[in-house]
C-alpha positions as CSV (number, residue, x, y, z in Angstrom):
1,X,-53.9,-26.5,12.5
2,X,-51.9,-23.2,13.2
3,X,-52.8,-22.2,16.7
4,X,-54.5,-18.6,16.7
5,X,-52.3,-15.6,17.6
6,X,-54.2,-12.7,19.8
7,X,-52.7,-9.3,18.7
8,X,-54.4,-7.7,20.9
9,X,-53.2,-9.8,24.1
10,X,-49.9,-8.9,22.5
11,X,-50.4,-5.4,22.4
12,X,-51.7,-5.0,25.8
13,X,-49.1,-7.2,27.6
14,X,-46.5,-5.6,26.0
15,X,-47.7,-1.7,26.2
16,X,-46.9,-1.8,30.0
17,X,-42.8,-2.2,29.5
18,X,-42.8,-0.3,26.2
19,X,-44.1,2.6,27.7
20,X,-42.2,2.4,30.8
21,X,-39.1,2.5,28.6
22,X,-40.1,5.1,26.5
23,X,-40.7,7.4,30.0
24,X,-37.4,6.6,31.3
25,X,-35.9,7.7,28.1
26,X,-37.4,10.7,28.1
27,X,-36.4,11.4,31.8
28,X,-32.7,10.7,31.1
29,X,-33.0,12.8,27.6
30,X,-34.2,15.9,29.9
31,X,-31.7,15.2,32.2
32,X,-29.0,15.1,29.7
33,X,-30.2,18.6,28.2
34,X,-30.0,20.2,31.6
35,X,-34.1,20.5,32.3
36,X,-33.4,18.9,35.9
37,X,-32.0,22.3,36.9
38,X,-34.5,24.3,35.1
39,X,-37.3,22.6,36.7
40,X,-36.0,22.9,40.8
41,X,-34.9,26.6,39.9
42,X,-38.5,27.2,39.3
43,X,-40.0,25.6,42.1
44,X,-38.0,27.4,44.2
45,X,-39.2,30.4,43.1
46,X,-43.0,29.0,42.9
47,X,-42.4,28.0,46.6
48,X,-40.6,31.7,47.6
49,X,-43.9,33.2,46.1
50,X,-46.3,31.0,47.7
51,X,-44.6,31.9,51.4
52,X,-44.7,35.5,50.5
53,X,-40.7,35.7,50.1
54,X,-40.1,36.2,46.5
């Protein structure tokens, strides 16, 4: 007899990595495109308003 295969075990042992992947791909794509400097310029100013500065 062919020993059962569980899909599902499958799926959810393997979602873990896969989506850890997928995240640092997207990280490194936005870095690539430039958002890393987008993002701290507007924290800064978030910040600058918050402390009454900007």
């Amino acid at each position: 007899m062919k020993p059962k295969v569980d899909l599902s075990k499958i799926l959810l042992t393997s979602a873990g990595p896969l989506l850890c992947i997928i995240g640092a791909a997207a990280v490194i794509f936005g870095y690539l495109r430039g958002e890393a400097a987008v993002i701290l310029s507007k924290a800064i100013m978030v910040c600058m308003e918050c402390i009454g500065i900007g």
